[in-house]
VMD Tcl script that builds the backbone (N, CA, C; Angstrom):
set m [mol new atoms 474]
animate dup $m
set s [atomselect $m all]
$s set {name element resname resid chain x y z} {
  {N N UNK 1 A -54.647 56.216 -19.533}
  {CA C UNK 1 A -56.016 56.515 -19.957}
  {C C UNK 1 A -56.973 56.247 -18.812}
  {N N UNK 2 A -58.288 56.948 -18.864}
  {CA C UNK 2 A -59.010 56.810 -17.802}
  {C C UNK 2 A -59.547 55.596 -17.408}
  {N N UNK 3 A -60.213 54.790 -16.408}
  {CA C UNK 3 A -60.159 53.403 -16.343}
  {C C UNK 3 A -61.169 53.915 -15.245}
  {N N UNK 4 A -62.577 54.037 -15.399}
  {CA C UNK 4 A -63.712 54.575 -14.009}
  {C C UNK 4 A -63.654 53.341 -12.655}
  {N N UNK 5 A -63.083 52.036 -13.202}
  {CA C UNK 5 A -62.979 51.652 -11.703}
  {C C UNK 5 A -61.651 50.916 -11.157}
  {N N UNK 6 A -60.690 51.653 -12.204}
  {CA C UNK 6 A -59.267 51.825 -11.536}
  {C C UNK 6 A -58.947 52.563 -9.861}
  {N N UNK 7 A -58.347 51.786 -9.408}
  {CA C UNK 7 A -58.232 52.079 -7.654}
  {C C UNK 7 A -57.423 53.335 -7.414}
  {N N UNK 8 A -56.309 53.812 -8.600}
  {CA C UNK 8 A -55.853 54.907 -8.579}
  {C C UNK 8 A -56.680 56.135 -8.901}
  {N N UNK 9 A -56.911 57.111 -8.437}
  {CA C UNK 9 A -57.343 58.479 -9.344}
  {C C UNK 9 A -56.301 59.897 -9.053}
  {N N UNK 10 A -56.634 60.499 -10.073}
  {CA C UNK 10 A -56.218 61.882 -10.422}
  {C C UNK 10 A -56.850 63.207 -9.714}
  {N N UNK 11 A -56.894 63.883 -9.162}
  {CA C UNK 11 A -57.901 64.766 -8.645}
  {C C UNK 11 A -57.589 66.095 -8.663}
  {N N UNK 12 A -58.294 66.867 -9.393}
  {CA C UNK 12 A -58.214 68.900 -9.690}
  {C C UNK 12 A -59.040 69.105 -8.510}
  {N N UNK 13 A -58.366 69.810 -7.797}
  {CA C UNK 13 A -58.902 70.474 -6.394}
  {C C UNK 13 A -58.815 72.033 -6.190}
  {N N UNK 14 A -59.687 72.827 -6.214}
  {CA C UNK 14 A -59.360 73.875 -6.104}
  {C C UNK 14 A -59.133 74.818 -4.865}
  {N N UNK 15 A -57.746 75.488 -4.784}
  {CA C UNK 15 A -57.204 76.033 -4.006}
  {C C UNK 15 A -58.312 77.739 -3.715}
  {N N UNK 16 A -58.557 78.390 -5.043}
  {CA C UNK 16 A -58.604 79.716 -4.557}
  {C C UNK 16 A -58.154 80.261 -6.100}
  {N N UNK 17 A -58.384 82.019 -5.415}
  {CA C UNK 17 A -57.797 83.243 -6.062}
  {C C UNK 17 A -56.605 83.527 -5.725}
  {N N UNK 18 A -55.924 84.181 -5.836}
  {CA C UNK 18 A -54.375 84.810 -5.917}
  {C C UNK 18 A -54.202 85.982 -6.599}
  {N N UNK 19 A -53.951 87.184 -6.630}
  {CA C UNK 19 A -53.520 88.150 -7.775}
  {C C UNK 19 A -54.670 88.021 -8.711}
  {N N UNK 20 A -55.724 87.702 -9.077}
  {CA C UNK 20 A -56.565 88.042 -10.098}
  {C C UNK 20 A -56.263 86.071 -10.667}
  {N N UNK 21 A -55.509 85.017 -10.209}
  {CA C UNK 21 A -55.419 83.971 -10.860}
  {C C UNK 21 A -56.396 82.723 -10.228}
  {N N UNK 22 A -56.736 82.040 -10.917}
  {CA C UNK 22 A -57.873 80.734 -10.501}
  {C C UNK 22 A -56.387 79.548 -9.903}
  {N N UNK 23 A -56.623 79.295 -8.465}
  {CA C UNK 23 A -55.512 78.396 -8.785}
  {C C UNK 23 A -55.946 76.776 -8.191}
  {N N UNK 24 A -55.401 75.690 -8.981}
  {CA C UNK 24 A -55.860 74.736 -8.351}
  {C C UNK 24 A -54.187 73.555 -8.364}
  {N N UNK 25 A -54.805 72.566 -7.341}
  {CA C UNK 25 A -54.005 71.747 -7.287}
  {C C UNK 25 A -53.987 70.404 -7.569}
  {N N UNK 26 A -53.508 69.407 -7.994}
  {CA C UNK 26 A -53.442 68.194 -8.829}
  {C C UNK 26 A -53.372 66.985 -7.411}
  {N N UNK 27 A -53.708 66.065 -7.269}
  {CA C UNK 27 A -53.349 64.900 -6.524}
  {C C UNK 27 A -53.661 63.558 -6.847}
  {N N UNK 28 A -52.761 62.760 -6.512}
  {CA C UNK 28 A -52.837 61.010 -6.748}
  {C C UNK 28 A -53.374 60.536 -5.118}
  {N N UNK 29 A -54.184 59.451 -5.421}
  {CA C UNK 29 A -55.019 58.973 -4.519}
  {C C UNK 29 A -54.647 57.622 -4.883}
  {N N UNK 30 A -54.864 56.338 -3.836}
  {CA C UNK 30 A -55.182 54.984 -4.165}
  {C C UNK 30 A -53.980 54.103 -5.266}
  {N N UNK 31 A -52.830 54.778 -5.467}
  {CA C UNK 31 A -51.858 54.433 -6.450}
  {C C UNK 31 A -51.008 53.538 -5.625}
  {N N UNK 32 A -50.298 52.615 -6.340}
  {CA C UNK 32 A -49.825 51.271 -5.745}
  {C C UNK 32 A -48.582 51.320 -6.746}
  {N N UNK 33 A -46.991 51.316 -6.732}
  {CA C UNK 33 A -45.962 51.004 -6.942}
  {C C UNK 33 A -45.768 52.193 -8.485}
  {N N UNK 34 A -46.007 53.280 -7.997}
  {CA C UNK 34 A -45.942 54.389 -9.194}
  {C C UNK 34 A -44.898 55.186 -8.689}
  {N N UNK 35 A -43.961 54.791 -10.011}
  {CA C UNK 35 A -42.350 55.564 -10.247}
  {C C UNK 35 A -42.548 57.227 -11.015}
  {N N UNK 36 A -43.532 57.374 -11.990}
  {CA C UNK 36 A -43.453 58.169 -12.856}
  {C C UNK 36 A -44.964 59.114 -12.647}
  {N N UNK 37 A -44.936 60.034 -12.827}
  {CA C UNK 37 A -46.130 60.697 -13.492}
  {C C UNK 37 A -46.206 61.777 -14.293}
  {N N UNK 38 A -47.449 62.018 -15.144}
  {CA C UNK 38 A -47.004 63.052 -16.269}
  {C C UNK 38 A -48.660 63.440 -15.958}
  {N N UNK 39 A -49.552 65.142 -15.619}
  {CA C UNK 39 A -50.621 65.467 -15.983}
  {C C UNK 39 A -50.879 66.871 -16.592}
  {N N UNK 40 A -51.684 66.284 -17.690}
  {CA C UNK 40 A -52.551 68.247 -18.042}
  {C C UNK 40 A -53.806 67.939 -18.011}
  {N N UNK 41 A -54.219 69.437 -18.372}
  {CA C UNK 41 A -55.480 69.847 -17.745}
  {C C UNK 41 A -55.957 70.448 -18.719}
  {N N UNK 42 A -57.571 70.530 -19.121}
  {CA C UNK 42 A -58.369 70.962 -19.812}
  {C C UNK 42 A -58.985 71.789 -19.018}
  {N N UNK 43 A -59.532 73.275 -19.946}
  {CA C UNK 43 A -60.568 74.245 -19.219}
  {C C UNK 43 A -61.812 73.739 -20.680}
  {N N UNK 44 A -62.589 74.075 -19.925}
  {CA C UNK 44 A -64.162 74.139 -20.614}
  {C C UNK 44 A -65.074 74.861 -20.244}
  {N N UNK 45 A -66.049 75.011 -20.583}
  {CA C UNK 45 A -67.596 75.999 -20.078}
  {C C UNK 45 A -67.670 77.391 -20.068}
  {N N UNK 46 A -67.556 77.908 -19.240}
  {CA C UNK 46 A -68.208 79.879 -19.048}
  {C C UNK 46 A -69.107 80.090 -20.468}
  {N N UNK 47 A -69.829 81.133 -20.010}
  {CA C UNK 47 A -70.579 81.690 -21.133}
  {C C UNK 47 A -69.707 82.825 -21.842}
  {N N UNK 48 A -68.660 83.120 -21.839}
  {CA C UNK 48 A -67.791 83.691 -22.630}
  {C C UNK 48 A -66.312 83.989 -22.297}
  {N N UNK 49 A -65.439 84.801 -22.936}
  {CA C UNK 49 A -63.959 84.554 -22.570}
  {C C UNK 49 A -63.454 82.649 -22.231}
  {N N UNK 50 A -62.561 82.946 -21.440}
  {CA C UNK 50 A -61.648 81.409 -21.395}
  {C C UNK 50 A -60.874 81.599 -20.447}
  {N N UNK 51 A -60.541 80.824 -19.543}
  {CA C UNK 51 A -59.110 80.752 -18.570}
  {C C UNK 51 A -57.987 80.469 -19.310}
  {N N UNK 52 A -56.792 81.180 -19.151}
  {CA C UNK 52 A -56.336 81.260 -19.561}
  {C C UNK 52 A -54.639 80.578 -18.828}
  {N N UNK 53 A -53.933 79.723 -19.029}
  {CA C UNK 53 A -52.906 78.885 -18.799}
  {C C UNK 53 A -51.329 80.008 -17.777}
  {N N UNK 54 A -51.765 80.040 -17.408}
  {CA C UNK 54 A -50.370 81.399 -16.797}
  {C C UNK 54 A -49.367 80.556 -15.936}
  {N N UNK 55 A -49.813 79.600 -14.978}
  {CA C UNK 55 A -48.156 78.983 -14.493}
  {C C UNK 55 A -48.593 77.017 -13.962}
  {N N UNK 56 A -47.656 76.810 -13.855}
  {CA C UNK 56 A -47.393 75.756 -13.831}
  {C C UNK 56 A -46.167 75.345 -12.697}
  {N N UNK 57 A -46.662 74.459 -12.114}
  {CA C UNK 57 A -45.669 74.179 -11.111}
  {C C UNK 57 A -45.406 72.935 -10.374}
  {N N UNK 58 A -44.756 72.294 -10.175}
  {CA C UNK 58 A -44.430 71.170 -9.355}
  {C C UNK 58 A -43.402 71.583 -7.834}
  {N N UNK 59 A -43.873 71.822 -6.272}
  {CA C UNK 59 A -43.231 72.343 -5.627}
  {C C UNK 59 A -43.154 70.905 -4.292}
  {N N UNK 60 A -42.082 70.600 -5.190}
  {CA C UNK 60 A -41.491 69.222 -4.589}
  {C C UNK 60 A -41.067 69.626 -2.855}
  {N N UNK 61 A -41.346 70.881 -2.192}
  {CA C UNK 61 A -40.854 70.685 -0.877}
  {C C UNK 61 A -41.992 70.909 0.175}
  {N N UNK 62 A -43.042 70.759 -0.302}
  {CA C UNK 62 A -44.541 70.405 -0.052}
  {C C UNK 62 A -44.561 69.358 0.788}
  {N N UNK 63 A -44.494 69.175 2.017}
  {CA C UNK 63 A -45.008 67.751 2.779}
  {C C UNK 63 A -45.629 66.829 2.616}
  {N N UNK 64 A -46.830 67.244 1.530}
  {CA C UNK 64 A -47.569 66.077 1.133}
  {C C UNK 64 A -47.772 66.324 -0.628}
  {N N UNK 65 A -46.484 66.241 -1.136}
  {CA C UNK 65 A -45.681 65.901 -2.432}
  {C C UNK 65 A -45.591 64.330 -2.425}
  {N N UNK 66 A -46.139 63.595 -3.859}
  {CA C UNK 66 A -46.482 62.625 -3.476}
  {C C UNK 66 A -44.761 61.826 -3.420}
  {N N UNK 67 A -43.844 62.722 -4.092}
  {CA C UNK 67 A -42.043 61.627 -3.799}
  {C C UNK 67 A -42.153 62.503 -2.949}
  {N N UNK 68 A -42.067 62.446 -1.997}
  {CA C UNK 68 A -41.560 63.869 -0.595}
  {C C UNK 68 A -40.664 62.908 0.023}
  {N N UNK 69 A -39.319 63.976 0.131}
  {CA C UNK 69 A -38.107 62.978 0.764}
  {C C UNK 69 A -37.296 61.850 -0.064}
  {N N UNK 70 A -37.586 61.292 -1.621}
  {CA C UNK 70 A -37.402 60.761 -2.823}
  {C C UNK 70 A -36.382 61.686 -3.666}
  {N N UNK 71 A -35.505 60.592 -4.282}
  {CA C UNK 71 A -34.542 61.766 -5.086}
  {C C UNK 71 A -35.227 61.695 -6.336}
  {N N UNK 72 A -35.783 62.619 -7.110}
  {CA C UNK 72 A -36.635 63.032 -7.929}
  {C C UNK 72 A -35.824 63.717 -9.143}
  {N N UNK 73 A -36.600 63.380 -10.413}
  {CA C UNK 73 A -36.160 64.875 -11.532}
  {C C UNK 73 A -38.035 64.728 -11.632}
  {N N UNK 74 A -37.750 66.628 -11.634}
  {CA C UNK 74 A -39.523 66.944 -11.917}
  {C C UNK 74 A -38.977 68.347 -13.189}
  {N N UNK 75 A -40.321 68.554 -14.054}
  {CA C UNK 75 A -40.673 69.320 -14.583}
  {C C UNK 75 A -41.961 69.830 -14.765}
  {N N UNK 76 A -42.225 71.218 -14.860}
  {CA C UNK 76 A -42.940 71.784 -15.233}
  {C C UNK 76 A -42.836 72.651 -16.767}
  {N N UNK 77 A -43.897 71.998 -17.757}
  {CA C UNK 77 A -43.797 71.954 -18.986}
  {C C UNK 77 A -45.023 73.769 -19.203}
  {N N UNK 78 A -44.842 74.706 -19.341}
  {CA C UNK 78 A -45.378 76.041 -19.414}
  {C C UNK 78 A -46.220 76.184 -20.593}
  {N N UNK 79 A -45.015 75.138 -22.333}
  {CA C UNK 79 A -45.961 75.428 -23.166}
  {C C UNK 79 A -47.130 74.229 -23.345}
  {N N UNK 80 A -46.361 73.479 -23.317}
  {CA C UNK 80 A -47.526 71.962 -23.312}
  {C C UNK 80 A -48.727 71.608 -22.304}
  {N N UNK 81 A -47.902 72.751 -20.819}
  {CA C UNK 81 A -49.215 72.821 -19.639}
  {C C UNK 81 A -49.353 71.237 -18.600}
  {N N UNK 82 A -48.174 70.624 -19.094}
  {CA C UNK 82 A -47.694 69.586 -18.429}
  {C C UNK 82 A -46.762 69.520 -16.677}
  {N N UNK 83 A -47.674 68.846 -15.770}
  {CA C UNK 83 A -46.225 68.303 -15.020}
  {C C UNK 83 A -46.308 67.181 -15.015}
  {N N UNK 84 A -45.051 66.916 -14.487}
  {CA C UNK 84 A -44.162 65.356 -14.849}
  {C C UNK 84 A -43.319 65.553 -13.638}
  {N N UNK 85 A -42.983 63.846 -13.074}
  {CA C UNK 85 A -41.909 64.280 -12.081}
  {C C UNK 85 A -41.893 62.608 -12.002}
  {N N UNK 86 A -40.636 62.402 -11.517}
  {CA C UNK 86 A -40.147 60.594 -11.350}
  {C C UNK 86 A -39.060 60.337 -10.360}
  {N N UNK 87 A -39.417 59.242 -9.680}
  {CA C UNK 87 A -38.360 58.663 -8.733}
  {C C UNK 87 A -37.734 58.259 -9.149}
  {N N UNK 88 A -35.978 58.803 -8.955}
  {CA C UNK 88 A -34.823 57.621 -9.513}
  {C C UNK 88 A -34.681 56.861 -9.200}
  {N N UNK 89 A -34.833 55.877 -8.223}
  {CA C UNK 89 A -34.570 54.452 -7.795}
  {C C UNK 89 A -36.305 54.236 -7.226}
  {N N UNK 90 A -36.919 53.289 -7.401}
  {CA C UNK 90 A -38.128 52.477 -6.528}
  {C C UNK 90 A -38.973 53.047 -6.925}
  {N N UNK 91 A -40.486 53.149 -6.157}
  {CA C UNK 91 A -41.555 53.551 -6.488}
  {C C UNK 91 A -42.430 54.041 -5.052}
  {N N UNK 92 A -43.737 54.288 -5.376}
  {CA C UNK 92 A -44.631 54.992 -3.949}
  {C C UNK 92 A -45.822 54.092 -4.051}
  {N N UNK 93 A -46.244 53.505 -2.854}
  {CA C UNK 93 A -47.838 53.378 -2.696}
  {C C UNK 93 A -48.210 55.036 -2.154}
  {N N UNK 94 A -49.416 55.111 -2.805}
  {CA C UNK 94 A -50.339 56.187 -1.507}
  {C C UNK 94 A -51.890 56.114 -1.897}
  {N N UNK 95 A -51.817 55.846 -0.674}
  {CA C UNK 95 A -53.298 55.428 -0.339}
  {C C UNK 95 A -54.089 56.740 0.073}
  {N N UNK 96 A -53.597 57.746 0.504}
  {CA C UNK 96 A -54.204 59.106 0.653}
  {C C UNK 96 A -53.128 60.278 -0.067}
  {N N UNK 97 A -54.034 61.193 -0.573}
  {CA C UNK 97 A -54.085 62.488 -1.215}
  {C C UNK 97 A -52.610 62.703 -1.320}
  {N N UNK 98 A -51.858 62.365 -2.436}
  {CA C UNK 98 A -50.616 62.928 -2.609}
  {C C UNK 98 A -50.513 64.088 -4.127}
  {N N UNK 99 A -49.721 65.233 -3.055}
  {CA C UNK 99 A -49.618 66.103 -4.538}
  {C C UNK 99 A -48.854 66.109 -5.305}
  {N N UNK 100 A -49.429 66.320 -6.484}
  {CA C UNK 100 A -48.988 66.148 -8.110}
  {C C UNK 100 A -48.228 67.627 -8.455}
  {N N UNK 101 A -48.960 68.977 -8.471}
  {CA C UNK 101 A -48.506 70.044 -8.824}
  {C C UNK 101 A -49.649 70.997 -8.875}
  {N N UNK 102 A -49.640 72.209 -9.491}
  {CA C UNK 102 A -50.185 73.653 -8.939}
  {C C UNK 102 A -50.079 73.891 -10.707}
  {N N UNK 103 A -51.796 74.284 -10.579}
  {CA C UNK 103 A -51.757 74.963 -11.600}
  {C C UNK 103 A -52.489 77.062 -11.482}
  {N N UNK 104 A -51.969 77.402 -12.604}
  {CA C UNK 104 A -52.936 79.068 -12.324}
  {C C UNK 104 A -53.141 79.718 -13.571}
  {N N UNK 105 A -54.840 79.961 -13.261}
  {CA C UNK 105 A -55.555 80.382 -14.540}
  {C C UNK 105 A -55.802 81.829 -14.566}
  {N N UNK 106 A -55.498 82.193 -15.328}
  {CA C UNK 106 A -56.183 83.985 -15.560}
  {C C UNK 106 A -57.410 84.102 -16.403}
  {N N UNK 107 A -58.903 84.708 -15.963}
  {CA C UNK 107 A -59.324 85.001 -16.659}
  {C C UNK 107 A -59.128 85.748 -17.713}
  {N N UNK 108 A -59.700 85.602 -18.984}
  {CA C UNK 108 A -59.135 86.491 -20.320}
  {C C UNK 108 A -60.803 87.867 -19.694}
  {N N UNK 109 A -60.523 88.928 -20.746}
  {CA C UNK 109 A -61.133 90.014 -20.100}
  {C C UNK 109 A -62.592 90.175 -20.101}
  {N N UNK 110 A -63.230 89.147 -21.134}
  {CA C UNK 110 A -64.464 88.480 -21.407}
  {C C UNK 110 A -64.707 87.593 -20.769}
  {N N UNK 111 A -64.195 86.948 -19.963}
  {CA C UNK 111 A -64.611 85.614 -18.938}
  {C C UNK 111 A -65.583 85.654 -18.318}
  {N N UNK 112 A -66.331 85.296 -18.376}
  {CA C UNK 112 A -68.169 85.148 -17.749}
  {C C UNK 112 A -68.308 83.770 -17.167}
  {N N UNK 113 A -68.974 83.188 -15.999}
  {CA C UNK 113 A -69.870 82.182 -16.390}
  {C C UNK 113 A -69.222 81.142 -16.031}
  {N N UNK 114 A -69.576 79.999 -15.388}
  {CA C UNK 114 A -68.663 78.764 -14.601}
  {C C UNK 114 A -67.825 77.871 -16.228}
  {N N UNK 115 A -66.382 78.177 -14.921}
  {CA C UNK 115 A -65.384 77.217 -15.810}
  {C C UNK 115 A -65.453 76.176 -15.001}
  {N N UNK 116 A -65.037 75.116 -15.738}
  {CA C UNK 116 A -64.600 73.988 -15.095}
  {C C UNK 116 A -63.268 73.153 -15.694}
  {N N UNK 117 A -62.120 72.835 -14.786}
  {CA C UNK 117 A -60.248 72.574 -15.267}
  {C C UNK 117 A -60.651 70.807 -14.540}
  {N N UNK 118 A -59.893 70.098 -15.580}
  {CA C UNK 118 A -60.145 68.421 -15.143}
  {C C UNK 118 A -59.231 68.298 -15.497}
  {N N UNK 119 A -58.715 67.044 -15.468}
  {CA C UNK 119 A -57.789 66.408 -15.736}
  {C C UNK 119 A -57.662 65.851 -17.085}
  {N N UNK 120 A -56.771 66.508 -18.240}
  {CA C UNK 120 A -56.679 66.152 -19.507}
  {C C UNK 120 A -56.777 64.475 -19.857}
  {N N UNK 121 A -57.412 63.803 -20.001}
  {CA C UNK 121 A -57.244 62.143 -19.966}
  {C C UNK 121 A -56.771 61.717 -21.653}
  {N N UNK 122 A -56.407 62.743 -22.184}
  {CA C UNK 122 A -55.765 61.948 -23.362}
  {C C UNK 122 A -54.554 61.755 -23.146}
  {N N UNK 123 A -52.977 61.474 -23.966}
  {CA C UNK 123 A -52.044 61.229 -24.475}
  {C C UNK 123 A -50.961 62.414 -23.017}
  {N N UNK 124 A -51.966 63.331 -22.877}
  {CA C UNK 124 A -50.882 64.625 -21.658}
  {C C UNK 124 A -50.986 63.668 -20.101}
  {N N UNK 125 A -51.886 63.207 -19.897}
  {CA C UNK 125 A -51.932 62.430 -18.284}
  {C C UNK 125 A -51.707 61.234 -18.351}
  {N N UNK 126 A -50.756 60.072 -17.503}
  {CA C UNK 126 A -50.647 58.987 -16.990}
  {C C UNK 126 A -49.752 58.531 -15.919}
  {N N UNK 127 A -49.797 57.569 -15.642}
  {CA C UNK 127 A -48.936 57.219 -14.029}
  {C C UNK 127 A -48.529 56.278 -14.716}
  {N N UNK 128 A -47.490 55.776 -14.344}
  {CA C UNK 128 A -46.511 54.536 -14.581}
  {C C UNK 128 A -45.694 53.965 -13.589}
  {N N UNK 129 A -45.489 52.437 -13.791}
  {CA C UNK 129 A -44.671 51.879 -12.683}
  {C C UNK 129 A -43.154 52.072 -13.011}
  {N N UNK 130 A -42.007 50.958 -12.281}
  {CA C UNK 130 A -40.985 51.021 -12.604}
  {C C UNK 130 A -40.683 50.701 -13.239}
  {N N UNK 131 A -41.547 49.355 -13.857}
  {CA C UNK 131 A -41.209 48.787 -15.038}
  {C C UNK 131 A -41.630 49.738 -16.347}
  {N N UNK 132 A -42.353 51.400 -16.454}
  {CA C UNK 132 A -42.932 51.964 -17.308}
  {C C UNK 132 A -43.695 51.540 -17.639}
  {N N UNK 133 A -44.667 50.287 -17.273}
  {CA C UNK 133 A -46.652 49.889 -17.505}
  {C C UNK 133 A -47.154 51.200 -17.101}
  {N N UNK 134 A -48.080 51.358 -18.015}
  {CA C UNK 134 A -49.379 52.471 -17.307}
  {C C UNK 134 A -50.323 51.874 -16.163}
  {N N UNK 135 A -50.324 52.296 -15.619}
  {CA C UNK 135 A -50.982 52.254 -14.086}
  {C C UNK 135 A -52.755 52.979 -14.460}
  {N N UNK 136 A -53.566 52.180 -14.579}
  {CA C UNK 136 A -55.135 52.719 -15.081}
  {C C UNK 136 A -55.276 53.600 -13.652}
  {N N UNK 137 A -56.040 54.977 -14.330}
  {CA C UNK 137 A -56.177 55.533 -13.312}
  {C C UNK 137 A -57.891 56.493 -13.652}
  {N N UNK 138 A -58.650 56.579 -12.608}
  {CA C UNK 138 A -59.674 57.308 -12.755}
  {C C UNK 138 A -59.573 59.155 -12.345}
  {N N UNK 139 A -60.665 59.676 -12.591}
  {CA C UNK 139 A -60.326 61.107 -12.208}
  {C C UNK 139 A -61.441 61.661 -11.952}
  {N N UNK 140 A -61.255 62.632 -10.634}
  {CA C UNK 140 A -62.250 62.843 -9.738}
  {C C UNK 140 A -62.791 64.297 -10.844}
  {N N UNK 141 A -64.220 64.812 -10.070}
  {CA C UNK 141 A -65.035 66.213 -10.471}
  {C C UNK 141 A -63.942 66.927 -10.692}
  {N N UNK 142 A -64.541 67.919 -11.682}
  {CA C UNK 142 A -63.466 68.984 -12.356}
  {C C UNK 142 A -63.671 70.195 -11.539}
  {N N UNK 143 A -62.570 70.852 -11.596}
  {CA C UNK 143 A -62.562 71.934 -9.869}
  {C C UNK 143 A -63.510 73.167 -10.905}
  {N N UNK 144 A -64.783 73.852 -10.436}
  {CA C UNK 144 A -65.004 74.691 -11.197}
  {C C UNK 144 A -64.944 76.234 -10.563}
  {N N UNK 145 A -64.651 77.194 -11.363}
  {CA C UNK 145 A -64.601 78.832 -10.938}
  {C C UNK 145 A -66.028 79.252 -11.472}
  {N N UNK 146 A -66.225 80.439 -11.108}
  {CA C UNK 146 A -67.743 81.063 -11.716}
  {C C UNK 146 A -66.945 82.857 -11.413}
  {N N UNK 147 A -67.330 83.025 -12.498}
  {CA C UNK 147 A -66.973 84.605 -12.813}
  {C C UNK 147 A -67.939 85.311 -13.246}
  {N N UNK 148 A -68.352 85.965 -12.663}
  {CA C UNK 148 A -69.634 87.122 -12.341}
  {C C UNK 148 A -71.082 86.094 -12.427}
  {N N UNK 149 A -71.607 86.493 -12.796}
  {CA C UNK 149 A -73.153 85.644 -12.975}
  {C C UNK 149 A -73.201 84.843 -13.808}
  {N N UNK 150 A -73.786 83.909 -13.474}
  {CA C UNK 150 A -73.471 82.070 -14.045}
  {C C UNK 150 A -75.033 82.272 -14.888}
  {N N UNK 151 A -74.463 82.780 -16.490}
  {CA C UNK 151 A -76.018 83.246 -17.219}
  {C C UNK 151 A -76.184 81.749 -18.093}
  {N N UNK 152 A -76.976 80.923 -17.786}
  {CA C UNK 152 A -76.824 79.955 -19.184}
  {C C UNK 152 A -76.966 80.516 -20.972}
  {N N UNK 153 A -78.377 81.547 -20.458}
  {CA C UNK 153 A -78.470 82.439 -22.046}
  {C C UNK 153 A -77.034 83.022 -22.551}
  {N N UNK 154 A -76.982 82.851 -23.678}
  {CA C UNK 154 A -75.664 83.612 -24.435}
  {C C UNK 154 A -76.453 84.442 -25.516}
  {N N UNK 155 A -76.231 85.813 -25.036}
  {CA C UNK 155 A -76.784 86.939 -26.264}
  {C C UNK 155 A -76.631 87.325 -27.703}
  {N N UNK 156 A -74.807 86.377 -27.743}
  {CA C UNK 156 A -74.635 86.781 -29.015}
  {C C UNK 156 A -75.241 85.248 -29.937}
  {N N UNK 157 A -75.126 85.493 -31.190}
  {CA C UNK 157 A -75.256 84.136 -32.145}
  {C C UNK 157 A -74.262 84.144 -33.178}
  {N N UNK 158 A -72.845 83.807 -32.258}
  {CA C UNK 158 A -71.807 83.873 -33.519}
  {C C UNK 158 A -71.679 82.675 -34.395}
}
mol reanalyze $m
mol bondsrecalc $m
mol representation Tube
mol addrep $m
């Protein structure tokens, strides 16, 4: 759970476009003896349509993967919108920007208007040690997209 002056944080960073997809990337910062991690992500805002969940990824041969070189089991969860990934033996300090995983959003065909993707802080995100304690962790600005003109007015009154 979120903890605002926990030394660890979570961070949605955004990469870019791709093929018509919003894509961003996940990272652990400031974490001290963390075996495990599990994160999702919330979209919110635009003035209409929604981003929409299309892939999910954990690409463990990334240089700055936060087990890089660690014998690992990772998953990427498609329907739940989860990654997860864990060291089999020991744990990691990192004190700078280690990546978590890759996410990619499709606008739906109504999408208007700044989104913004954070880091889910309920029951879908946490870090854990070896012993499986939760590790309090904070989480940085939510990465935001803007799709066509950022109107605050909304015309309809559904």
């Amino acid at each position: 759970s979120e903890a605002p002056d926990a030394a660890a944080s979570i961070n949605v960073v955004p990469v870019g476009t791709e093929n018509g997809l919003f894509i961003v990337d996940v990272y652990v910062e400031g974490v001290t003896g963390m075996r495990t991690y599990q994160v999702g992500l919330t979209v919110s805002g635009g003035s209409g349509g929604t981003l929409v969940r299309e892939d999910v990824d954990v690409d463990t041969a990334r240089g700055d993967y936060v087990f890089a070189g660690l014998d690992v089991i990772d998953a990427a969860d498609m329907v739940g919108g989860r990654i997860t990934s864990v060291v089999k033996d020991g744990a990691v300090d990192h004190a700078e920007p280690g990546y978590l995983g890759t996410y990619a959003f499709r606008p739906s065909s109504d999408a208007a208007g700044t989104f913004e993707i954070a880091v889910d802080t309920g029951s879908k995100s946490f870090l854990a040690d070896a012993t499986s304690e939760m590790i309090a962790f904070r989480t940085g600005p939510a990465a935001t997209f803007t799709i066509g003109r950022d109107t605050t007015r909304r015309t309809s009154d559904k």
